[in-house]
C-alpha positions in Angstrom: 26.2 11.4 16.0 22.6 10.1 14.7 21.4 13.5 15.3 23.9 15.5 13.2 23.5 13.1 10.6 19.9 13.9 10.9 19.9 17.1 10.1 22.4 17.1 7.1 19.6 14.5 5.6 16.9 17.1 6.7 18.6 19.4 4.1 19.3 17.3 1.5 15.4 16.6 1.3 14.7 20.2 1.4 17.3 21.0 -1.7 15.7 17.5 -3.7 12.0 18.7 -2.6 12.8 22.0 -3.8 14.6 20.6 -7.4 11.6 18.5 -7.7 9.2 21.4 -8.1 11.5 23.2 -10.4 12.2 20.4 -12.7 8.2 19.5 -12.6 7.2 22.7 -13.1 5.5 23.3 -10.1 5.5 26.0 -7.3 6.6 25.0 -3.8 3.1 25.7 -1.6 3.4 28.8 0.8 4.0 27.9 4.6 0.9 29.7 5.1 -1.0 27.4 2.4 0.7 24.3 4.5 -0.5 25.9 7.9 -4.0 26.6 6.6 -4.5 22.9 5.6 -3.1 22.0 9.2 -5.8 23.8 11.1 -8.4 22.6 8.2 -7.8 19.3 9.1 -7.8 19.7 12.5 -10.8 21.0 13.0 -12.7 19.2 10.8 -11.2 16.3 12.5 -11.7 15.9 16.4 -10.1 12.2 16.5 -6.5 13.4 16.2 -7.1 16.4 19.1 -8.4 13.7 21.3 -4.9 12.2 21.1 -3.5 15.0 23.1 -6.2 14.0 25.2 -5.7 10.8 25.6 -1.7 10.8 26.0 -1.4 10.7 29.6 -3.2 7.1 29.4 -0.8 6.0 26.5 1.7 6.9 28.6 0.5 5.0 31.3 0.2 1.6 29.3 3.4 2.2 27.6 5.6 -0.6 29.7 3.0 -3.3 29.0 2.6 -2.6 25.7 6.8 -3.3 25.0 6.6 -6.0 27.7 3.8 -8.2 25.4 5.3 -8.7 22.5 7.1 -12.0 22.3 10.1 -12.5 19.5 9.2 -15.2 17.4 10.4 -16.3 13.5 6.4 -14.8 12.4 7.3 -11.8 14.2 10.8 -11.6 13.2 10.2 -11.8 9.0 6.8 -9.9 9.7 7.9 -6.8 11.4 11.3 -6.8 9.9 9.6 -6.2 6.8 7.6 -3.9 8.0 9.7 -1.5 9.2 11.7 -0.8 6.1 8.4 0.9 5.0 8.9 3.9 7.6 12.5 4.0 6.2 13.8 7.6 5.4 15.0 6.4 1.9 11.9 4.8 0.9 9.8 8.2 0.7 12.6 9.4 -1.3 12.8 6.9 -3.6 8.7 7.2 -4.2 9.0 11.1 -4.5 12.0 11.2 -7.0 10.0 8.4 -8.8 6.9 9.9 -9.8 8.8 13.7 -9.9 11.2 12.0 -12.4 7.6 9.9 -14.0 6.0 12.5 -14.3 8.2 14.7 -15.9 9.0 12.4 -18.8 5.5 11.3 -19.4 4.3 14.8 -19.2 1.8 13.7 -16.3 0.7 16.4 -13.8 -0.5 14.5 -11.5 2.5 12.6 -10.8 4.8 15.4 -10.7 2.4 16.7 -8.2 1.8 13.8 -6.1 6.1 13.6 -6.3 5.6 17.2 -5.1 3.2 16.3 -2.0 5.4 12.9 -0.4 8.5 15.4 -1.0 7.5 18.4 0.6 5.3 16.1 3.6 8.6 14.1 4.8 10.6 17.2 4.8 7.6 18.5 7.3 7.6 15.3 9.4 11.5 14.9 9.5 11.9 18.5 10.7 8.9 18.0 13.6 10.1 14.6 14.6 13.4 15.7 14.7 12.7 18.7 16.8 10.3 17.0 19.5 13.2 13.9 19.7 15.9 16.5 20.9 13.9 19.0 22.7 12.1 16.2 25.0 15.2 13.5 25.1 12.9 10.7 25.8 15.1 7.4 26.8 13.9 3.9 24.7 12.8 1.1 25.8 16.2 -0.4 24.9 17.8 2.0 28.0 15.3 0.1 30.8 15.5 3.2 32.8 11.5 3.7 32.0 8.7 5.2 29.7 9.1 8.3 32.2 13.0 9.0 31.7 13.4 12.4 29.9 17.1 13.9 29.3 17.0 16.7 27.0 18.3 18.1 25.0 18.3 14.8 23.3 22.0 14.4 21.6 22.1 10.3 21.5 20.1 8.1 19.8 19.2 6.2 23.0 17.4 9.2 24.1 15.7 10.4 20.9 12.2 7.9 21.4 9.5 10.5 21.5 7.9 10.6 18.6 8.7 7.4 16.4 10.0 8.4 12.7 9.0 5.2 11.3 5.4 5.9 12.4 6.2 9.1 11.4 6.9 8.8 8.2 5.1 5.8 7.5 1.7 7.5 7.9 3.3 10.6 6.1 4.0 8.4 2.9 0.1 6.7 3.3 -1.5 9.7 3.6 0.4 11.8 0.7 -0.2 8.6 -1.7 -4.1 8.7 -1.0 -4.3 12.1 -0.9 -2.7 12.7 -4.1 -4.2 9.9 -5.9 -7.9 10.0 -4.1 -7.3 6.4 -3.8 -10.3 4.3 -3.2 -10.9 3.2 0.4 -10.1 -0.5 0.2 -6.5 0.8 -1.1 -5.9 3.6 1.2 -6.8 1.4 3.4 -4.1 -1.1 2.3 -1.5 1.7 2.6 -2.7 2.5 6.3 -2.2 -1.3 7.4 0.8 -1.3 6.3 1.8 2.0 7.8 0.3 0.8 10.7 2.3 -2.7 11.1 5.4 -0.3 10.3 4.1 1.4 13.5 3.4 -2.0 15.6 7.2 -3.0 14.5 8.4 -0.3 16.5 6.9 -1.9 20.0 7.9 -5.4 18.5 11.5 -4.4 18.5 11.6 -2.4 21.6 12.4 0.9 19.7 9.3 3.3 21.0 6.7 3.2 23.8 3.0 3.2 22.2 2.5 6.4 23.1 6.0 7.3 20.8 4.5 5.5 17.8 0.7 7.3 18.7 2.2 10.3 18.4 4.8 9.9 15.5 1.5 8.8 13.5 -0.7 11.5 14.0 2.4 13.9 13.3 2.9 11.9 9.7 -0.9 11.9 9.1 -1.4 15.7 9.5 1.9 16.3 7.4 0.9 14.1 4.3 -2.5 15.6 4.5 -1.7 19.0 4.7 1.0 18.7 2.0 -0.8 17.1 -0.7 -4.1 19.3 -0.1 -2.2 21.9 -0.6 -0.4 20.5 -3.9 -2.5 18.8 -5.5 -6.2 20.1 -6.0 -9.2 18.6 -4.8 -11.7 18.0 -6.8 -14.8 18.3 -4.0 -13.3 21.7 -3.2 -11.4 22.7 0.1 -14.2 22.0 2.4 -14.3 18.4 1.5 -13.8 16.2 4.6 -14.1 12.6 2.8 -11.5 10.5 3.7 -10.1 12.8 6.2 -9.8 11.3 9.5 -7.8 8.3 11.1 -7.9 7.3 14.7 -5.4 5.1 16.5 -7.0 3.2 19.3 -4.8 1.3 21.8 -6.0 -2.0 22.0 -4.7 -5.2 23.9 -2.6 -6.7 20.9 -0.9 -2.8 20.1 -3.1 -0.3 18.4 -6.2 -0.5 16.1 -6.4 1.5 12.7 -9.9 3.7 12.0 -9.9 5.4 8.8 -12.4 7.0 6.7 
């Protein structure tokens, strides 16, 4: 089943994360160094508590917001493009890239940022893969309802809440800018695109809006918290720049606020 085969790909990111650091050169962060960047961000960063705030009316709009969307060719090439970004492979691929980059140029910063989109999708895949199975949400695909929960969550069909595309989408965004300090206008690129990866998931009656809410915000603190902790800042710790993002459901899906 999709959720054995899950977890075997689970591991085999946890055995590449930890090759990467050993043939970069670099120590794995602590779970406490991970967990410390967590509540960092969090505090420093009301937006994403006042999703847990704000998921009851998600959840309330979540029908209408698979019921608007309309298949059409635009749609179609759009969104099907879209979503390969929130692929499990493509994170992968990135972090063996610049691990294997940044060995062979002898580039820290690489092997770091390799280090970060690693050791953040290993993070995300675990949560989203926990909160899927423990909640056994049904998809929009099931039409038994947004309000359908059958856990534990074995099948597919009953593995919506959170969204692992979102998920990991915003995961891969967020390491990338992190690690890099990219300027807005291309962080900002990254985020759009994470964010379409996102809106594919309502286009193609995958998640409910408040799965794909959710499965972002869970990426976003991942990739945050990972590459703070890998990579070093050069504000300092208490640096908040660039540290907040708020998804806002709006009447064509969701709106994208980042600083």
């Amino acid at each position: 089943m999709r959720f054995w085969s899950g977890y075997r790909g689970a591991g085999r990111a946890i055995l590449l994360w930890a090759l990467y650091g050993s043939a970069a050169g670099q120590q794995l962060p602590s779970p406490g160094a991970v967990a410390d960047r967590i509540e960092q961000l969090w505090r420093g960063s009301p937006a994403l508590a006042a999703v847990a705030v704000v998921l009851p009316a998600l959840v309330a709009v979540d029908r209408p917001s698979v019921a608007m969307w309309k298949p059409s060719p635009l749609g179609d090439a759009l969104f099907g493009v879209a979503r390969l970004y929130g692929e499990r492979w493509v994170p992968v691929a990135i972090a063996v890239g610049l691990s294997v980059g940044g060995w062979i140029v002898e580039e820290e910063q690489l092997s770091r940022a390799g280090l970060a989109v690693g050791g953040a999708t290993v993070l995300t895949a675990a949560t989203v893969l926990g909160m899927k199975v423990a909640l056994g949400r049904a998809r929009p695909s099931v039409g038994a309802g947004s309000l359908v929960f059958r856990p534990p969550g074995w099948r597919d069909s009953y593995q919506s809440f959170p969204s692992g595309h979102a998920a990991l989408a915003f995961t891969l965004s967020t390491a990338l800018s992190q690690s890099f300090h990219l300027q807005p206008a291309v962080a900002g690129a990254l985020y759009t695109l994470a964010t379409l990866t996102a809106l594919s998931r309502l286009y193609h009656r995958a998640h409910w809006i408040s799965d794909v809410v959710v499965g972002a915000v869970v990426g976003y603190t991942m990739g945050w918290a990972v590459a703070r902790a890998v990579v070093p800042t050069e504000a300092g710790p208490q640096d908040r720049r660039g540290s907040w993002m708020l998804l806002v459901p709006t009447g064509l899906g969701v709106s994208l606020y980042w600083r």
